[in-house]
C-alpha positions as CSV (number, residue, x, y, z in Angstrom):
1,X,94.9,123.4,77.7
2,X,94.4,119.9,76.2
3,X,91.3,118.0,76.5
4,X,90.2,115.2,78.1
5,X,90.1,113.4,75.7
6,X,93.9,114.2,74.8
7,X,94.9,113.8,78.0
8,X,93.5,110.2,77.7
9,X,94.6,109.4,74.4
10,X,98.5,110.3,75.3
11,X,98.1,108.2,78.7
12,X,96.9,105.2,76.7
13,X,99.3,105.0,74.1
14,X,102.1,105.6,77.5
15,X,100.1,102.2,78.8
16,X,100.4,100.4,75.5
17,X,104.3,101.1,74.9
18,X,104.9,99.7,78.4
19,X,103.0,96.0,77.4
20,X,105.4,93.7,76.9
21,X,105.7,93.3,73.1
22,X,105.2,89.5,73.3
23,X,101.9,90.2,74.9
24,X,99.9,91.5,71.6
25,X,97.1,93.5,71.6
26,X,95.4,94.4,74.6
27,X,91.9,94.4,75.0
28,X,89.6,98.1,75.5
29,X,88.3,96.8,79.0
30,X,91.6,95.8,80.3
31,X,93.4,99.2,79.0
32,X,90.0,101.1,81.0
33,X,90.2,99.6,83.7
34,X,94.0,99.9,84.3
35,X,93.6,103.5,83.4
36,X,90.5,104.2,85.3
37,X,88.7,105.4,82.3
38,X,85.1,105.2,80.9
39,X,85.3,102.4,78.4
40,X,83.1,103.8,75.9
41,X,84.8,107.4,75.6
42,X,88.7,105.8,75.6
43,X,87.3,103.6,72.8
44,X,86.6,106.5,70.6
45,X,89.9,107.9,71.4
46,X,91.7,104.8,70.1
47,X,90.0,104.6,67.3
48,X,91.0,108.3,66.0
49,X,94.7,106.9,66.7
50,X,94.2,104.0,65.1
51,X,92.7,105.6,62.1
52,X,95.9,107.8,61.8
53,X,98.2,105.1,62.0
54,X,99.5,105.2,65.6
55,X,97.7,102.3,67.1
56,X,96.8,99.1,65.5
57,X,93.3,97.8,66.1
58,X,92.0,94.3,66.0
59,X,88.5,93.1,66.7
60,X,87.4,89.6,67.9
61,X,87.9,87.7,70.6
62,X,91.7,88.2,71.0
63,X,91.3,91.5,69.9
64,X,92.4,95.3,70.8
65,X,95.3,97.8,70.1
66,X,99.1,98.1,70.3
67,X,101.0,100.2,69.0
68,X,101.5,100.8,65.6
69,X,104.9,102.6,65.2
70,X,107.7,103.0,66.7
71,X,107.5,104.6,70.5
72,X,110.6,106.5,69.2
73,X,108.5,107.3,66.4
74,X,105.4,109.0,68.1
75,X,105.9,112.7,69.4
76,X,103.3,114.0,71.8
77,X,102.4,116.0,69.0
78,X,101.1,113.4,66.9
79,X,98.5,112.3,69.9
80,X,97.6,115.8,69.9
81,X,96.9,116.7,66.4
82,X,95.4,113.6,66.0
83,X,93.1,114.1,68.8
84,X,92.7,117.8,69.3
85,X,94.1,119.2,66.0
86,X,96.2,121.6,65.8
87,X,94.3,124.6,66.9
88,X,95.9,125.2,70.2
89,X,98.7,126.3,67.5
90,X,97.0,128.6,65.5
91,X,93.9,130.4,66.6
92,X,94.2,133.7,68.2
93,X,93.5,133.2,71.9
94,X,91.2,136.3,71.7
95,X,89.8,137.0,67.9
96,X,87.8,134.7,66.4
97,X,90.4,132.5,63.5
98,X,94.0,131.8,63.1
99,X,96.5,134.6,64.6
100,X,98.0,134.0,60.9
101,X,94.3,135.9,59.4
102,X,94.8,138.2,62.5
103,X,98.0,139.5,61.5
104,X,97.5,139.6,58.3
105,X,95.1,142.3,58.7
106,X,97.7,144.0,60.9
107,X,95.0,143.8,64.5
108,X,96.6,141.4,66.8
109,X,95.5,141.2,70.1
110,X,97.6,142.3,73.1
111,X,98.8,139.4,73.9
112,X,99.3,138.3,70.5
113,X,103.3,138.2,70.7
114,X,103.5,136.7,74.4
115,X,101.1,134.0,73.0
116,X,103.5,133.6,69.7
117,X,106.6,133.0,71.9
118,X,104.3,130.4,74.2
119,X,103.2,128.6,71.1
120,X,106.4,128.3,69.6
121,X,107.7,126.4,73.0
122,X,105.1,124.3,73.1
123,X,105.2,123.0,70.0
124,X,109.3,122.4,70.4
125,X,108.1,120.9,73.7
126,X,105.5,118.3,72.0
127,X,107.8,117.7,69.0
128,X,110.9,116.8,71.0
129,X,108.8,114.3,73.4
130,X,108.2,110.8,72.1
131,X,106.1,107.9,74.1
132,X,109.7,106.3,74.4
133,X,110.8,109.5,76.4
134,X,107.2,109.4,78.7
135,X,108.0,106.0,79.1
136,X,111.2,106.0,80.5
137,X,110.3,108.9,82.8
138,X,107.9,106.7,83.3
139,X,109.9,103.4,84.6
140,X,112.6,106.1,86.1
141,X,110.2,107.2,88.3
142,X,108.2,105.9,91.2
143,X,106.3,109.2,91.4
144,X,104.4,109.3,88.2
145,X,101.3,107.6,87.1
146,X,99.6,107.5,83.8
């Protein structure tokens, strides 16, 4: 359902909210590496989040990201737009366009209401989870990884 790329975003800004505060910006190679992901395609990633005000981003030698706002302040949502938009959302899963120009012409597909009821949890779902939530399930839990 959510890209790579997504997926990678949201697990980075998870590993950035758990650095210490003290520590300052960590470095692309060190966040890649502690993640297991390709440098290159992370760095692209973390650049769309820091262009929308989520990370901050610092070049140099004691340079890299950190968060930005608040992890209170950061709903799994935001990572998504910001990285996927918001088209998960609002395209009709079988016409081409937005179910909104769908139903406007009064042809929905046949799973257009499931799909409506679907959408409408997942976006309640994203909305209501911050990175401070992920993170405390996060330190709650010897069972997940990010």
């Amino acid at each position: 359902m959510l890209s790579n790329s997504c997926r990678y975003g949201i697990r980075a800004v998870i590993y950035l909210a758990i650095q210490p505060y003290e520590k300052g910006n960590t470095g692309i190679k060190q966040i890649s590496k502690d993640l297991d992901l390709p440098t290159p395609f992370l760095a692209k990633i973390l650049q769309q989040l820091a262009k929308q005000k989520i990370l901050s981003s610092t070049k140099g030698p004691h340079g890299g990201f950190s968060l930005q706002k608040d992890p209170e302040a950061i709903t799994l949502l935001d990572i998504i737009n910001t990285i996927d938009g918001d088209e998960i959302f609002t395209n009709c899963v079988i016409h081409k366009g937005t179910c909104m120009a769908v139903e406007n012409e009064e042809k929905t597909c046949p799973i257009h209401e499931t799909y409506s009821i679907v959408r409408t949890s997942l976006i309640n779902l994203f909305t209501s989870q911050t990175v401070a939530d992920l993170v405390k399930a996060v330190n709650k839990s010897e069972k997940i990884i990010i």
